[in-house]
C-alpha positions, 0 to 999 in steps of 0.5 A: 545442514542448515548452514550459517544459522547466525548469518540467516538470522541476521539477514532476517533481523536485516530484512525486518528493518527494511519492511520497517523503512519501507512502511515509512517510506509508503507514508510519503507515497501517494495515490490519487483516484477520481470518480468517472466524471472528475467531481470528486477527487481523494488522495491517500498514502499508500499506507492507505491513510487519506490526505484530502478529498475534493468534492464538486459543489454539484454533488453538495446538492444531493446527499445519496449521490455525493455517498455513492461517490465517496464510497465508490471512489474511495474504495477504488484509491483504497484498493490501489493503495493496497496494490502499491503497498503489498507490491513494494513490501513483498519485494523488500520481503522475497529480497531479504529472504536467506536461501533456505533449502526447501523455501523457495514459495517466494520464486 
């Protein structure tokens, strides 16, 4: 009824090591966003750690306006890092999934 039990454990034991791998290679895989006007720029990994930020010394000049952009920017970069990292993780996920009768919410 349910096939090689031993085999589709391995394949998940084997899909859970490449969800792994990838989670490590998304360290090394960087997103870039920039407010409307270019004045600030940040960068993150797609594991969404931040790597730097860029500030124009024109938003030095006012406190709300320099947050507004940090918050705004960053919360952009954030989303899009999260849109590479569930992307890439749910693909190695749906390829190591062992064809399972009844299982198939992945297609």
């Amino acid at each position: 009824m349910f096939g090689d039990l031993a085999g589709m454990m391995g394949k998940l034991k084997e899909t859970q090591q490449k969800v792994e791998e990838t989670k490590i290679r998304l360290n090394t895989v960087l997103v870039d966003e920039q407010s409307n006007e270019g004045l600030l720029k940040v960068t993150l990994t797609a594991n969404r750690t931040i790597k730097s930020i860029t500030i124009d010394d024109t938003l030095l000049e006012d406190k709300e306006q320099l947050e507004d952009y940090l918050i705004l920017t960053l919360n952009k970069a954030i989303e899009k890092a999260t849109q590479v990292n569930e992307t890439e993780l749910a693909a190695v996920a749906k390829d190591g999934m062992p064809n399972i009768p009844g299982m198939d919410m992945f297609k």
